[in-house]
C-alpha positions, 0 to 999 in steps of 0.5 A: 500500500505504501508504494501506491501512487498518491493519484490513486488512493482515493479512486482506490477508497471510493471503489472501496466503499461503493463494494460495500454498499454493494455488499450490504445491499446484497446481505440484506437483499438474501436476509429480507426478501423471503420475510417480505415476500411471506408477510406480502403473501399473508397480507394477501391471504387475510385480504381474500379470506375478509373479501370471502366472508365480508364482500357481498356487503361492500361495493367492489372496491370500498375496502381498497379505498379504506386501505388506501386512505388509511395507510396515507394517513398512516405515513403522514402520522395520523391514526384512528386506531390504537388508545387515547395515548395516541389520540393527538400527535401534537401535544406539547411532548409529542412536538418536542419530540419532533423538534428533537428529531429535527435538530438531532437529524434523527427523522423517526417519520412517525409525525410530519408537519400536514399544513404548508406552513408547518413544512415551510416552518420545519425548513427553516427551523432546520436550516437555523437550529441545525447549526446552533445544534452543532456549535452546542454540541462542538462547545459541550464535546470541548468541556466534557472531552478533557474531563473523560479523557483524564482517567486515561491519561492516570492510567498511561502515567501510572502503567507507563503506556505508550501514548498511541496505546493509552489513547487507544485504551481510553477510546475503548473504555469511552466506546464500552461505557456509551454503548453499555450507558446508552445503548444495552441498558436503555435497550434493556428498559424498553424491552421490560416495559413492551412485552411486543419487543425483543431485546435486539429490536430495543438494541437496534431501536437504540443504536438507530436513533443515536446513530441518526438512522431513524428508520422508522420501522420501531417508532416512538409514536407506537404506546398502545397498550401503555397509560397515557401518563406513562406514555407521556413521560416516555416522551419526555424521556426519549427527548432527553435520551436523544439530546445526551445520547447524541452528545455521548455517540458524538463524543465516541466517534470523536474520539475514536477518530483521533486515534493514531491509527486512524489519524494515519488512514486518514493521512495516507488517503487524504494526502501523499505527505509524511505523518507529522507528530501530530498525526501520531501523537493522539487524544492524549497529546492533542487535548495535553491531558498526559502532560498533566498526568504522566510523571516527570520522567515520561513527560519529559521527551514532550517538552523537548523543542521540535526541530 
């Protein structure tokens, strides 16, 4: 790889990563094309048994049209069935939740904005709060980085680490403490209170929504069978979990973008140039949380004057 022409190593990463997508298209082709077409036939099966019984007392076509109307409403966020929890989709908690979706880019698309006001709102409120989501977002990483970096920077003083391996030590306990904080544990809590979910639809609902993925098959518009006063707080929770699990996530994938090793993937695609000592110096060196933390002796060769 090293003798690799600098003009070719970027063509080389995109082909890279187009065979990825097609790998993964491939996958989940081979995985999900038989459940759909099984649940497709099921559909089609119960639809004929309905007509069977039912169809001498509807007009032909009515009962499409009801489908028809209802699945539009349906994708537009408007139900008739299910409890009062889901009687209104923009009450106070259920629109916080929306902005939150919005400006945490996570879009469930279980709710949409109906009027063309409330879509030319939404433009706009995205175009300002998104910005200033990223700018909070950068400022609170800034403050909350150095504070969780420095249990890594006691352990590479007082075990004598390398810098690239204390750095790689500290993005391994911040990945383990975010996904077991915000990923197992909330999974855990959603899996205890419906019955109708499997632990790894809790964990794939989690990871998605602080992925920013949202795909909009687990919603949080979806509380049948929950108290409206339980629904209405889950609300309130998963508005919470959104804000501090996208700052934790963020500050994962922050971190693990800084480590050395992926600072020199970084550096050999993106130019032909040597590594320089930043590139190899790491979360520790960067944030100086190892000259605080290392004794004299190690922290000696960083005050040496660079040449």
């Amino acid at each position: 790889m090293g003798a690799l022409r600098p003009w070719a190593r970027l063509p080389l990463l995109a082909a890279a990563h187009l065979l990825a997508l097609g790998f993964g298209a491939a996958v989940l082709q081979a995985l999900e094309r038989s459940p759909a077409l099984q649940l497709q036939a099921k559909l089609r099966a119960e639809l004929a048994t309905f007509q069977a019984d039912h169809g001498a007392c509807l007009p032909p076509g009515a009962l499409e049209e009801l489908l028809d109307a209802a699945l539009a409403a349906q994708l537009r966020g408007v139900s008739s069935w299910g409890n009062g929890s889901e009687a209104g989709n923009w009450d106070l908690p259920s629109a916080l939740l929306f902005t939150a979706s919005i400006l945490t880019t996570t879009g469930y698309g279980y709710i949409a904005p109906l009027s063309a006001g409330g879509k030319a709102f939404c433009v706009v409120y995205a175009a300002l709060g998104l910005p200033a989501s990223l700018a909070l977002l950068a400022a609170l990483r800034r403050c909350l980085l150095p504070l969780l970096s420095r249990p890594g920077a006691w352990v590479a003083g007082h075990w004598q680490l390398a810098p690239a391996r204390a750095a790689l030590l500290q993005a391994a306990s911040l990945g383990l403490l975010v996904a077991g904080a915000f990923v197992l544990l909330p999974a855990l809590v959603l899996w205890g209170l419906r019955a109708e979910c499997s632990l790894l639809e809790a964990i794939y609902f989690c990871f998605s929504s602080l992925s920013t993925i949202g795909l909009g098959d687990l919603l949080p518009g979806h509380g049948r069978g929950l108290h409206p006063v339980l629904y209405r707080l889950g609300q309130l929770a998963l508005l919470g979990y959104l804000l501090l699990g996208l700052l934790a996530m963020l500050l994962a994938v922050e971190t693990f973008s800084e480590l050395p090793q992926v600072r020199a993937v970084v550096k050999f695609f993106g130019s032909s140039g040597p590594l320089t000592a930043e590139d190899q110096s790491g979360i520790l060196g960067q944030d100086e949380l190892a000259l605080g933390a290392l004794p004299p002796s190690a922290a000696a060769p960083e005050q040496a004057p660079t040449c």
